[in-house]
N, C-alpha and C positions, 0 to 999 in steps of 0.2 A: 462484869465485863464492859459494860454499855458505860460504866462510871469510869472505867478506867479510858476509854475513848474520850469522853468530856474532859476527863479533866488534862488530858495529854491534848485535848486542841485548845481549851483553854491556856496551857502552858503554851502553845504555838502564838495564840493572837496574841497572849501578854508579851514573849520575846516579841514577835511583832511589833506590837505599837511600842515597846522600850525601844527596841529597833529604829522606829521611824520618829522618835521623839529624839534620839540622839544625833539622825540625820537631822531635825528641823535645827536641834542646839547650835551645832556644827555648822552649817549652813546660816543661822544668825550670827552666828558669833564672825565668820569670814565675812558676810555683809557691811556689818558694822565696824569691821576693821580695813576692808577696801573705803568705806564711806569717811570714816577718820583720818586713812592715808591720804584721798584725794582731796577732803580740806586741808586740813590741819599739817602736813608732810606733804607735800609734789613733789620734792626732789627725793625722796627718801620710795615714793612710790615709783619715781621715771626710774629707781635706780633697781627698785625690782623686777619691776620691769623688762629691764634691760637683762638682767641676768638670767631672767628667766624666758628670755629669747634668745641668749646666749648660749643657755643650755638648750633648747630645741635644737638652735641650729646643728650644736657639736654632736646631738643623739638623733639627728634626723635619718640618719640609712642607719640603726641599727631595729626603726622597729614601723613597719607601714603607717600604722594609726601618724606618727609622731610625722613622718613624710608629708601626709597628708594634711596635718594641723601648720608644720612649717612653709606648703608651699607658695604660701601669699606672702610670707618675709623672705622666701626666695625671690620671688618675682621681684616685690621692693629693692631688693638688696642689687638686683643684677640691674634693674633701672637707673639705677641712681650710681652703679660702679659705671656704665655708659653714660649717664650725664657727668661725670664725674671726669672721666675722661674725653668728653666732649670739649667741656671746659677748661682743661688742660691743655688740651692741643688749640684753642681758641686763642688760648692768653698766649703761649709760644709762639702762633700767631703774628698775633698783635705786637708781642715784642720785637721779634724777630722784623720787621716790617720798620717800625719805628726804630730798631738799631740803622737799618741797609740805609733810610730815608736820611739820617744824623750821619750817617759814617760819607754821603753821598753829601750830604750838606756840605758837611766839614771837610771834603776833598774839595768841592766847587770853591769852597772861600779858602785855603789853602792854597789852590792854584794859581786864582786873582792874587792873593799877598805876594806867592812867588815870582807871580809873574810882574807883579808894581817892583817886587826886590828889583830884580833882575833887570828891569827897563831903567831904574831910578839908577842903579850902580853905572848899566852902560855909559846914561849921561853922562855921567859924575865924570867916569874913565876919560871921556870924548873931553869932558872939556879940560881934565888933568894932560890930557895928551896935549890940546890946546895951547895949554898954559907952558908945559913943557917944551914945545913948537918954541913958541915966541922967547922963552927965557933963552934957549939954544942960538937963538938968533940974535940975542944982543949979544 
């Protein structure tokens, strides 16, 4: 009986350490393939990256853990959708400001040319009248 307990914990420690040697495999082999993505591939790595913050975000309310791993790319996320529209409304802004200041330009010298038209024709008429005065007269 006492044989048969030995060698049933021996069969435990050997699954064990098979166990924990497949965890170390596994865990090297991931090491040295995040370490060759981040030389060798960046863009191949940003783009896992990316997806695999893509998928947090879309499985975030179906399970706490996942809530909780995502809410620092919440945070980010909603930072930067308010800077995002910070600077939208900034540059409309700015445009809007530099259209009123042009559309205001462009009325003030509009109004001088109108207004040179308008004085320069009068003369003109005054001295057409003039001239029409005195032809009438001889």
């Amino acid at each position: 009986m006492i044989e048969i307990l030995k060698d049933c914990i021996v069969l435990l420690l050997g699954l064990g350490i098979a166990l924990w040697d497949v965890v170390v495999l596994v865990m090297t082999w991931v090491g040295s393939m995040v370490y060759h993505l981040h030389l060798e591939a960046p863009r191949l790595e940003g783009l896992l990256v990316g997806v695999l913050l893509a998928w947090l975000m879309v499985r975030r309310d179906k399970h706490p853990v996942l809530r909780v791993l995502s809410s620092p790319l919440k945070l980010m996320l909603d930072i930067l959708d308010l800077a995002w529209d910070q600077a939208v409304e900034c540059v409309s802004d700015v445009i809007s400001f530099v259209l009123s200041w042009l559309n205001r330009t462009l009325a003030f010298v509009k109004g001088k040319i109108t207004s040179a038209w308008h004085w320069m024709m009068s003369s003109l008429k005054g001295v057409r009248d003039k001239l029409m005065g005195l032809s009438k007269k001889e």
